[in-house]
C-alpha positions as a printed NumPy array, in Angstrom:
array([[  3.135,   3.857, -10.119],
       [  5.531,   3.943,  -7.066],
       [  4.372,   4.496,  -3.144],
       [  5.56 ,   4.075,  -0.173],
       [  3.858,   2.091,   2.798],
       [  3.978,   4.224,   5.559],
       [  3.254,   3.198,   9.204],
       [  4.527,   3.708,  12.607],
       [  7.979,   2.316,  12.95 ],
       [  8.798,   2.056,   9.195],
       [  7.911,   2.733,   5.644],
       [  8.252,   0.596,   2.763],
       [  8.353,   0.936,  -1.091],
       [  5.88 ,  -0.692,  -3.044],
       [  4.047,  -0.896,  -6.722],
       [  0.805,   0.604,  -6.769],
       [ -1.325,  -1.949,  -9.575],
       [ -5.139,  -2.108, -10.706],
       [ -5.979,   1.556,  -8.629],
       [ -9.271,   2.404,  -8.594],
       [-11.276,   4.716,  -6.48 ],
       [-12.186,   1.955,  -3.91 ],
       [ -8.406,   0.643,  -3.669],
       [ -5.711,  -0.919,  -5.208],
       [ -3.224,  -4.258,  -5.295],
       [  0.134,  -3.637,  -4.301],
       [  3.444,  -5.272,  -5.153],
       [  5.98 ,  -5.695,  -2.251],
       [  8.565,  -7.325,  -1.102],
       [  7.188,  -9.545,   1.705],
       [  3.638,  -8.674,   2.729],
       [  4.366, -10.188,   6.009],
       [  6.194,  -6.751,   7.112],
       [  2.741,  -4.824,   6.33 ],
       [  0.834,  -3.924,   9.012],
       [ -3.516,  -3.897,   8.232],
       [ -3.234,   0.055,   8.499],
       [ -0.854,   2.218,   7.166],
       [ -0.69 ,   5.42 ,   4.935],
       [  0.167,   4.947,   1.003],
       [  1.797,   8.042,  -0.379],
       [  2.262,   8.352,  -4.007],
       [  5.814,   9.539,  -4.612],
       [  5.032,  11.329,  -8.305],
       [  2.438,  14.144,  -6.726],
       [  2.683,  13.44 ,  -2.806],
       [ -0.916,  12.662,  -1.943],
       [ -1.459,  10.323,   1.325],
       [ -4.287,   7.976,   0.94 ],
       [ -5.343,   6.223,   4.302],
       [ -5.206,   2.26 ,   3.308],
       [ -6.586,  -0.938,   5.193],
       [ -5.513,  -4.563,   4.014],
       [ -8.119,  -6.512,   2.583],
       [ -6.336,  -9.533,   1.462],
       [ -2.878, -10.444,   0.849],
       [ -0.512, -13.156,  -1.304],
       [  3.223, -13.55 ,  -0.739],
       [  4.999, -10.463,  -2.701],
       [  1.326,  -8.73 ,  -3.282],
       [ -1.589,  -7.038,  -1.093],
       [ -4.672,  -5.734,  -1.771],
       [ -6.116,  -2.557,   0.291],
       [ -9.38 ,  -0.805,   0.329],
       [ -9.094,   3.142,   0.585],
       [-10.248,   4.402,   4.039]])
C-alpha cells in the first residue's frame, strides 16, 4: 500500500508492508532521512496514523503505531 512519511521539514514516499494493528515495516529509499517520529498517511483513504521507529535496515524501517 503507498504512504507518505510525513514530518516537520519534509515528507517522503514509502511502501507500507506486514501492517498490523500494532505497526508496520516500511520500504524507503534511505532510512537515514527518517526521523524516530513522524506521521504515516495512507494515500488510498487519507487516514494519518502517528508512527515511532522501532528498528531500521538500509532501504526498510519498522514503526510501532502511537
Amino acid at each position: 500500500m503507498s504512504g507518505t512519511i510525513q514530518f516537520a521539514g519534509g515528507a517522503v514516499n514509502c511502501l507500507v508492508r506486514d501492517m498490523t494493528i500494532l505497526g508496520a515495516a516500511l520500504d524507503v529509499a534511505d532510512s537515514r532521512d527518517i526521523p524516530e517520529r513522524f506521521n504515516l498517511f495512507f494515500k488510498a483513504d487519507g487516514t494519518h496514523i502517528r508512527c515511532h521507529v522501532v528498528w531500521r535496515q538500509e532501504e526498510r524501517i519498522g514503526v510501532a503505531f502511537d
